[in-house]
C-alpha positions, 0 to 999 in steps of 0.5 A: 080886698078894700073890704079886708083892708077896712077891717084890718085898719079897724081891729088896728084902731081898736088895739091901739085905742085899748092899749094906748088910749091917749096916744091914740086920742092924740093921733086920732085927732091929728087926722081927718074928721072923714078919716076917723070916722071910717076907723072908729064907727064899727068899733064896739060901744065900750072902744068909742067911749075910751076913744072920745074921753082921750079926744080933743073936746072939738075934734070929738065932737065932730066925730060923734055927729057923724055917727048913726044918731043911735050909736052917737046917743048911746056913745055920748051917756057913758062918756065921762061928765065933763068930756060930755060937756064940754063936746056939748058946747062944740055941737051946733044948737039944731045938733044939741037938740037933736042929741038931747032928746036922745038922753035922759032928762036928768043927765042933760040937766048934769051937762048943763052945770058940769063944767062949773064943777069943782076938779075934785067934786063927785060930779067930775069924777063919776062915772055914767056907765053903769048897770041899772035894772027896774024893780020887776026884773027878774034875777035871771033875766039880770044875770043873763044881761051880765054874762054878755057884757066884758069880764073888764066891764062887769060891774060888782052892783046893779042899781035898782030904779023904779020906772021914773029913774029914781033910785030905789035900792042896789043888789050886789052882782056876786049874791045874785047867783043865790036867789031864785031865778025867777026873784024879782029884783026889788025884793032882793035889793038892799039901801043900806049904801050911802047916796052921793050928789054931784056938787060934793067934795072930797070929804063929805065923799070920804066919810061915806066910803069910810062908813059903809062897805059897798064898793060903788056909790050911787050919784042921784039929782035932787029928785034921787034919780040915779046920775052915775056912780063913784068907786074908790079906783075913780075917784082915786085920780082926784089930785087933792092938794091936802091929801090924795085920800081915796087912792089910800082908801082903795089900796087899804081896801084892795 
């Protein structure tokens, strides 16, 4: 019977986290660490992200380290930029270790600068969950990773990476369906999109949402390793104080 009381009290928990996400962050936070961590942990991936992006900073990071050192590591890439860091001041040095040598050593180098970020920059707007592949992978084997993932989390492109991370190209989710099973990736890709960094502002990124068609722009380091990405839908919560001109964007596109 406690079992079956458990696992209401988590499709409870998930409902409320996917429905009303801030209202759960902030009942989520009003209760024991102990408490939460028995709801949330045998969440789904995509539910535990939603659920510490709405979380007080503090109460997240106490939360997140008590999950299984994988599913935190995992967890923790994809949430948004700046909720991660500024989890990532909450973590005692042994932990921040600990977790850091669980993510890429690019997107530790991002959290390290991202709360200096300006609140209208790409790098406090895009978005860590994303699909990437490797060159060699085969069109099937990508199309077959797609259709067990959410219709919500479907992504419209993959990115294509060599083995080092570094961006190499992009392949449109929607044209796979048209080439040979066993293609590999990196003949099909295309890098005819434009490429942004983290530090940029609004209207270096609006002149190249306006100048190419692709509907995610990658976010690539200094060596054109692949950080995130940006959409117009992201990037339209950016509250400009001259002009609100992604979410234009994305409606005149839509």
């Amino acid at each position: 019977m406690l079992n079956q009381t458990d696992t209401l009290a988590n499709v409870l928990a998930e409902k409320f986290i996917t429905t009303a996400p801030q209202a759960a962050g902030r009942v989520l936070g009003s209760m024991a660490t102990h408490e939460v961590v028995l709801l949330v942990s045998p969440l789904k991936a995509q539910t535990l992200v939603t659920c510490f992006n709405n979380m007080e900073p503090c109460k997240a990071a106490a939360v997140l380290r008590r999950l299984p050192a994988r599913q935190a590591g995992y967890v923790f890439s994809r949430l948004d930029v700046m909720q991660a860091a500024r989890m990532m001041k909450e973590f005692s040095q042994p932990y921040r270790e600990k977790l850091s040598a669980s993510l890429k050593p690019e997107f530790v180098a991002l959290l390290k600068g991202a709360l200096a970020f300006a609140p209208n920059s790409v790098g406090a707007r895009m978005s860590t969950d994303f699909v990437s592949v490797k060159t060699d992978a085969k069109a099937a084997d990508v199309i077959e990773r797609l259709k067990n993932m959410p219709r919500k989390k479907l992504p419209p492109v993959c990115f294509v990476t060599a083995k080092d991370g570094q961006l190499k190209g992009a392949v449109r989710v929607a044209e796979l369906l048209f080439y040979p099973a066993d293609s590999a990736v990196g003949s099909l890709m295309s890098a005819d999109y434009a490429v942004l960094t983290p530090g940029e502002g609004e209207t270096s990124a609006m002149q190249k949402f306006k100048a190419c068609q692709w509907p995610l722009l990658p976010v690539v380091d200094g060596q054109n390793k692949l950080l995130g990405v940006l959409s117009p839908k992201l990037a339209a919560d950016v509250q400009s104080p001259k002009k609100h001109w992604l979410k234009r964007l994305f409606r005149r596109n839509k």
